[in-house]
N, C-alpha and C positions, 0 to 999 in steps of 0.2 A: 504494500500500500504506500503510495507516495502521498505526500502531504504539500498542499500549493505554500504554504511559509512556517517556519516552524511559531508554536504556540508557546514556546519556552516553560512548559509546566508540567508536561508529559516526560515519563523518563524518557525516551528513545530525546528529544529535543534537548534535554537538561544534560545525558550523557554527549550528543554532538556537540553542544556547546563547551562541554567541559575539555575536551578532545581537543576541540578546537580553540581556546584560550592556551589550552598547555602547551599545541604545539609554536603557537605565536610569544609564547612566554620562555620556551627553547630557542627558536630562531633568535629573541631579542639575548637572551644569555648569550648565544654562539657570538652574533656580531660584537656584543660589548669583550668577550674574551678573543674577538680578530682583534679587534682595535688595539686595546692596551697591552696584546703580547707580540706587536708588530718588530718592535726593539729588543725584547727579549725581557722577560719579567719573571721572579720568581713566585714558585706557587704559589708559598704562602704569602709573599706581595700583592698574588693577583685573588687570592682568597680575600684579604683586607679590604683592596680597594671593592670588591663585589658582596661586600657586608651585605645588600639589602636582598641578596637571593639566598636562597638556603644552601648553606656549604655541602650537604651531599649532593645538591643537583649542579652545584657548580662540577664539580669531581666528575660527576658521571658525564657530564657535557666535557670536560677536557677528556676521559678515557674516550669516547663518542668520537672526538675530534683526532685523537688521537690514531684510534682505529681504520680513519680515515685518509690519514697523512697531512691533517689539515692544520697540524703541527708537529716542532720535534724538539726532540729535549736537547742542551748544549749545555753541559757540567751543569749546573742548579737551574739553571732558567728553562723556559721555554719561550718559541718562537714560533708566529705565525706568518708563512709570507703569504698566505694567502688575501685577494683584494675583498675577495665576497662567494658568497654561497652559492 
């Protein structure tokens, strides 16, 4: 059954939404962690500066990133040359 707009109150609507903010909420993590390990930053520097997201999803976004090549480690720091996603 397809639905012409979602009603936002129905689970099936409340789970696509949720889906859908989480993965807008990973995309904005991924690029704040392109940005500020362009230079090369250490973890825990880049843990700090990203105070306002929760440090396991930080983590699991740099393994994420990682498993992708979309950084790499050089003695303590890590390094993003990537421009964008």
């Amino acid at each position: 059954e397809e639905l012409a707009e979602d009603c936002g109150r129905c689970d099936i609507c409340r789970a696509a939404h949720k889906s859908s903010s989480s993965t807008k909420n990973f995309k904005a993590l991924i690029e704040k962690i392109m940005g500020l390990s362009r230079e090369g930053i250490a973890v825990e520097v880049l843990l700090e500066k990203l105070g306002g997201f929760n440090r396991q999803k930080v983590i699991n976004a740099l393994e994420w990133m990682e498993d992708r090549e979309l950084l790499s480690k050089v003695g303590e720091k890590i390094i993003c040359d990537q421009k964008e996603l």
